[in-house]
C-alpha positions, -999 to +999 in steps of 0.1 A: -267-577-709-285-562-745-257-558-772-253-526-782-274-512-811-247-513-841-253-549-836-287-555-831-300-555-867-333-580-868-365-567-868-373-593-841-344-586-822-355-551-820-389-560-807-375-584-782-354-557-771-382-531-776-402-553-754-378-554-725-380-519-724-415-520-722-420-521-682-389-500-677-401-470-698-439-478-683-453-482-720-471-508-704-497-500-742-469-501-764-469-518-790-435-528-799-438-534-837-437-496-838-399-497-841-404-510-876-419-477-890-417-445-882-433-427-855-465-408-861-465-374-846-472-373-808-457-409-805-422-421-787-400-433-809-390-460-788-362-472-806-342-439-804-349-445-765-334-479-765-300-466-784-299-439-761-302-465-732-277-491-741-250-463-756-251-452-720-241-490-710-210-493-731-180-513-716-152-488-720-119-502-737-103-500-709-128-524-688-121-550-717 
């Protein structure tokens, strides 16, 4: 299970996780170092995708 973004705070965590979201997304050309700038116009900014993803995966209290 990928820890929610507050906590992910490496660069190479990012990619990792970046990565993984590689196939699922079908960037299968993406390069994943892109989360480390900004994104040029026209581009996904994958890592706005990724916290979008795993906010939608958050354990409620409740479930805890």
């Amino acid at each position: 299970m990928l820890p929610n973004p507050p906590f992910i705070t490496s660069t190479e965590n990012k990619i990792a996780i970046a990565s993984e979201y590689r196939c699922l997304l079908g960037l299968s050309d993406f390069d994943p170092k892109t989360i480390i700038r900004e994104p040029d116009a026209g581009e996904i900014n994958i890592w706005s995708v990724v916290q979008n993803s795993t906010q939608a995966f958050k354990p409620s209290a409740a479930l805890l």
